[in-house]
C-alpha positions as CSV (number, residue, x, y, z in Angstrom):
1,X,-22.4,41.2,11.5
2,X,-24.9,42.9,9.2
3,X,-25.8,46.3,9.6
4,X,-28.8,47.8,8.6
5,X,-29.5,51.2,7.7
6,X,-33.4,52.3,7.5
7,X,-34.6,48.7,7.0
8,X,-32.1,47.9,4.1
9,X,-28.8,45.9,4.1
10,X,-26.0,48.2,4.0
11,X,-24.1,47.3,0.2
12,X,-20.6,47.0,2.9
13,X,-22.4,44.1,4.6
14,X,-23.2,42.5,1.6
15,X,-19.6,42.8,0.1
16,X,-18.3,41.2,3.6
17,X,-20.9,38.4,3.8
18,X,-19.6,37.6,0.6
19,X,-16.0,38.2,1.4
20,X,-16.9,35.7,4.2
21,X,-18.4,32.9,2.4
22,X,-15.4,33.0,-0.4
23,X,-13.4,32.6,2.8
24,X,-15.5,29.7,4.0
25,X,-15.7,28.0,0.4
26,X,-11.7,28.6,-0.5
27,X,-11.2,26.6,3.5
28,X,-13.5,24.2,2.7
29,X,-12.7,23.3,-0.7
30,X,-8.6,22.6,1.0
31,X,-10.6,20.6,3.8
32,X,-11.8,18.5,0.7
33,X,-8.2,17.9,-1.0
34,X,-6.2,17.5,2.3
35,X,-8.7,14.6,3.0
36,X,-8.9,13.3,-0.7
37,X,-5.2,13.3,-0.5
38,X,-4.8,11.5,3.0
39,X,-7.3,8.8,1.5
40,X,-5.4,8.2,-1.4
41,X,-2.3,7.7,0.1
42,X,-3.9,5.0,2.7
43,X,-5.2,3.5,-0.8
44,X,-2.2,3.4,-2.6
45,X,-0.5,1.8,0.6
46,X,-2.8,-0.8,1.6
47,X,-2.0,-1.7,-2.5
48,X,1.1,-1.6,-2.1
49,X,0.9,-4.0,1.3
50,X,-1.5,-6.5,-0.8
51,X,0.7,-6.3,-3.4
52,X,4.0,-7.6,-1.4
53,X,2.2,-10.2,0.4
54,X,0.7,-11.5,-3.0
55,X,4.2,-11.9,-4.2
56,X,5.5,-13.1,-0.8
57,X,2.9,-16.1,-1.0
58,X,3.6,-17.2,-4.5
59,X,7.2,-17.2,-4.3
60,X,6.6,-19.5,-1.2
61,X,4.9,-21.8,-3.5
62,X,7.2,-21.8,-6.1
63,X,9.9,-22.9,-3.2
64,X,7.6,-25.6,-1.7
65,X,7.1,-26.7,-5.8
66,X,10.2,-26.7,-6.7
67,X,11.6,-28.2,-3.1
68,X,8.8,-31.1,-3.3
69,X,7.3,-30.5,0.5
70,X,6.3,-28.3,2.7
71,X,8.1,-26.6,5.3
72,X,8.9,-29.4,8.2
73,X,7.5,-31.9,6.0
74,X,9.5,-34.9,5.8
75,X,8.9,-36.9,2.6
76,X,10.9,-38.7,0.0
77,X,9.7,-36.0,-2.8
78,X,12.0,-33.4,-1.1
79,X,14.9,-32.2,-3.0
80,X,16.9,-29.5,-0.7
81,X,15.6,-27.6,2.3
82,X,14.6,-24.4,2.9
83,X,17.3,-21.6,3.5
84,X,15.3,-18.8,4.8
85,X,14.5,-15.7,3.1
86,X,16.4,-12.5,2.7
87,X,14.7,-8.8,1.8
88,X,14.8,-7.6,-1.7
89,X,13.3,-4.3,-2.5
90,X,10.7,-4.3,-5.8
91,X,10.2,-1.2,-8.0
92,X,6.6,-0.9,-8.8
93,X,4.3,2.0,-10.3
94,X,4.3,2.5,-6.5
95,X,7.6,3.4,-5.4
96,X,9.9,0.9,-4.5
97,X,8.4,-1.4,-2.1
98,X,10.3,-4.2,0.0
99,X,9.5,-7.8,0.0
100,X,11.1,-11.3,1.4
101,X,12.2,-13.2,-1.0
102,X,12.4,-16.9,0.3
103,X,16.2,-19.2,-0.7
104,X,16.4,-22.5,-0.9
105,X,19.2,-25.0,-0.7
106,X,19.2,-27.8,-3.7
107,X,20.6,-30.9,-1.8
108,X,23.2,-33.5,-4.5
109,X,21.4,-36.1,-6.2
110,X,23.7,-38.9,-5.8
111,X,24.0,-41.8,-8.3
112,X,21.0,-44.1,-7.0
113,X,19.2,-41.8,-5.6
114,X,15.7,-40.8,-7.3
């Protein structure tokens, strides 16, 4: 509230109006980080989640490369059979992150066998 005395702001009103909007500023400006900081931690772990499934997907294709078919796929190409996958965690710039890291099972070649 501002008083007035004959007309004219009192100098105490000014001084708390002031007070006031230092007040105001100082909650705002926390307002501001405490939502810069919630954003950038969503950022940095929808990163992170890109990040894991990137390396999920190309070691799957390094297993279906290196196996010669796809997953169910029955060919002649194929050279062992898939053996799952087990969790491994990954340190990144990130933290330490988990990821599935697929296993595969080399089958013998036996003599005569291509």
């Amino acid at each position: 509230m501002i008083r007035q005395i004959d007309g004219r702001r009192c100098p105490m009103a000014k001084v708390a109006r002031e007070q006031g909007a230092q007040e105001d500023a100082g909650h705002s400006l926390e307002l501001i980080a405490n939502l810069a900081r919630l954003f950038w931690d969503d950022v940095a772990d929808r990163i992170a989640g890109l990040v894991r499934q990137l390396v999920e997907e190309f070691l799957e294709a390094r297993r279906t490369e290196e196996l010669g078919a796809t997953a169910y796929e029955r060919t002649d190409a194929r050279i062992g059979h898939r053996g799952g996958s087990y969790r491994r965690r990954l340190k990144t710039h990130l933290g330490r992150r988990g990821a599935e890291r697929p296993s595969a099972r080399r089958r013998r070649l036996r003599p005569g066998d291509h």
